[in-house]
N, C-alpha and C positions, 0 to 999 in steps of 0.2 A: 819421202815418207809415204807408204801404202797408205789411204783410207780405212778408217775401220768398217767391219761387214755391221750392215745394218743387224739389230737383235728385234726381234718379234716378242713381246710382252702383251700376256692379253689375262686380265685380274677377274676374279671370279668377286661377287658380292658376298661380303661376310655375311650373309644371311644366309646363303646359300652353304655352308657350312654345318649346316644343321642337321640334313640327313646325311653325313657320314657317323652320326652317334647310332646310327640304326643299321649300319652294317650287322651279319650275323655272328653270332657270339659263338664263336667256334670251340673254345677251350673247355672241355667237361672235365675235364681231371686234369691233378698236377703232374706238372710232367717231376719233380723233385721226388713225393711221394704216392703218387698214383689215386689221393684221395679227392671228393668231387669239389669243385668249382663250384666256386656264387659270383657275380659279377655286383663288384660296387665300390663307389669313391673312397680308395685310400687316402687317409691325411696324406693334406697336402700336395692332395693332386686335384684336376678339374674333369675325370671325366672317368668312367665307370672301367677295372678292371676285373679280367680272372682272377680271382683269391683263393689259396685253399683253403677249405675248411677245417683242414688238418692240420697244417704244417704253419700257415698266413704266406708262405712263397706269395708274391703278385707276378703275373706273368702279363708281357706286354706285344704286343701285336702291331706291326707296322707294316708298310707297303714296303711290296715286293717289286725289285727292278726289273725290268725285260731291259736286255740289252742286243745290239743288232747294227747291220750297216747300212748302207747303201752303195752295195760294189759300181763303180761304173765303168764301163771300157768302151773310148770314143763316144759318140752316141749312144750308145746303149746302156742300161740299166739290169745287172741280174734280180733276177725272182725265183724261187725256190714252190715245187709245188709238195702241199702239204701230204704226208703220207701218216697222218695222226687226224687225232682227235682233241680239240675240237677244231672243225672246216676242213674237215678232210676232204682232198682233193683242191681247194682253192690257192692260190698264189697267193706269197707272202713275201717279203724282203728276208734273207736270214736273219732271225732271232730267236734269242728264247732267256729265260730266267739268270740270271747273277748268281756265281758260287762265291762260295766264301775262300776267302786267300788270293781272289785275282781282282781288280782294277775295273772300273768301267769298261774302258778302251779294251783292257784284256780280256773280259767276256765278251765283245763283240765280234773280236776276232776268232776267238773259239768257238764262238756258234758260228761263224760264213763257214769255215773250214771243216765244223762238224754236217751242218744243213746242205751247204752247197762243194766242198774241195775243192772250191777258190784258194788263189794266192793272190792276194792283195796288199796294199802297202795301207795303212791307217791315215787318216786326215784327220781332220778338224772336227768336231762333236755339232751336230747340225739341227737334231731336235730333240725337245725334252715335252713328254708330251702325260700331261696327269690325269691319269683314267681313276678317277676318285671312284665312282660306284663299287669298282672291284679294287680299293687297296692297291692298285700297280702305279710305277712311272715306268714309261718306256724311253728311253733313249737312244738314238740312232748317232753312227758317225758315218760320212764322207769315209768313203776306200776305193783306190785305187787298183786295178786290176792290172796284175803284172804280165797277163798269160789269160787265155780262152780256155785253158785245159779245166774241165770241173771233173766233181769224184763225188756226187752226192750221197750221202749215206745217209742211216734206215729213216730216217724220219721225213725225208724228202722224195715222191714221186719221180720226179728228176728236176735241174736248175736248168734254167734258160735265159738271153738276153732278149730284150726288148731294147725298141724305141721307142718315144714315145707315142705315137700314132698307133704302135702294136700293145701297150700293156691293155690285159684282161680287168681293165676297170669294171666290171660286174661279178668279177671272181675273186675280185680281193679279202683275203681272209678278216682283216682287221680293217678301223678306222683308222687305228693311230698306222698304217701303212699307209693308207689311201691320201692322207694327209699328209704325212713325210714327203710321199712321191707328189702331190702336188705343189707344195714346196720346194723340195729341190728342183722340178722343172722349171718354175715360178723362178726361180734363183738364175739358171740357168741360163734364162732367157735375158733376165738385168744384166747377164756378167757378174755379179756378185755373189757369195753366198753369207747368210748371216747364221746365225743359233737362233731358234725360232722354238717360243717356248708356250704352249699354250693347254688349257684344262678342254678335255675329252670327256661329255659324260660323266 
């Protein structure tokens, strides 16, 4: 019987909780009939929503997924350079936003193949990483690269591998990258890898 991969849990103080009620209040109009928004606690609930002042629609507002890999072939790690806004220019792991109708795993796959045109094989889901300030989780998985050939498209500068000793650690777009990637090296180097789940900001 395999060992199981260690998991990385790291808790935020429920106090700390408090300023995500102060996120910005995006919603000015209903999206049902187009009349304006007030934001305030619906019965039976605990925390302030869009209401319309027309219709009472409540409309609700959650974090948005990023989803993305970590292609790896032998040694090497690809990274995609950004040809967007925002960090344009810097290195990133492919990723980007969740559609609706595909699967965690299946939008990560469709962003490498959109960002980078990789062909990779899917692994194991390696970090979950909660960027509270801005409403996002990001999740990364473990992928396999089947082939060197890449095909980046428009959103990507061009993709490139790395090793470790080579990645642009001063150019990295994001934290929750800069963390994955120290992670999965961290992994790496034990032989093991686990799901490593931890609050960002």
């Amino acid at each position: 019987m395999m060992p199981r991969a260690p998991t990385t849990v790291r808790h935020r103080d429920p106090a700390a909780t408090l300023p995500r009620m102060l996120l910005p209040r995006r919603i000015q109009h209903c999206r049902v009939c187009g009349a304006a928004t007030v934001y305030r606690i619906p019965p039976d609930d605990n925390r302030e929503r869009a209401t319309c002042t027309a219709c009472g629609e409540i409309h609700y507002e959650n974090p948005l997924n990023v989803v993305g890999t970590v292609p790896v072939w032998g040694d090497q790690v690809l990274l995609c350079r950004r040809n967007i806004e925002p960090r344009f220019g810097m290195w990133t792991l492919p990723a980007g936003f969740m559609e609706l109708g595909e699967s965690t795993a299946e939008g990560a796959l469709r962003e490498t193949i959109e960002e980078a045109g990789a062909n990779v094989e899917m692994q194991a889901l390696f970090s979950v990483l909660n960027v509270v300030r801005v409403g996002q989780v990001h999740l990364f998985y473990r992928a396999r690269m089947l082939d060197t050939s890449l095909d980046p498209g428009p959103e990507s500068i061009e993709a490139r591998l790395f090793r470790e000793d080579e990645i642009p650690w001063d150019e990295l777009a994001f934290r929750t990258v800069r963390q994955t990637l120290e992670l999965f090296f961290e992994d790496r180097r034990r032989g093991s890898f686990g799901v490593h789940v931890a609050d960002i900001g």
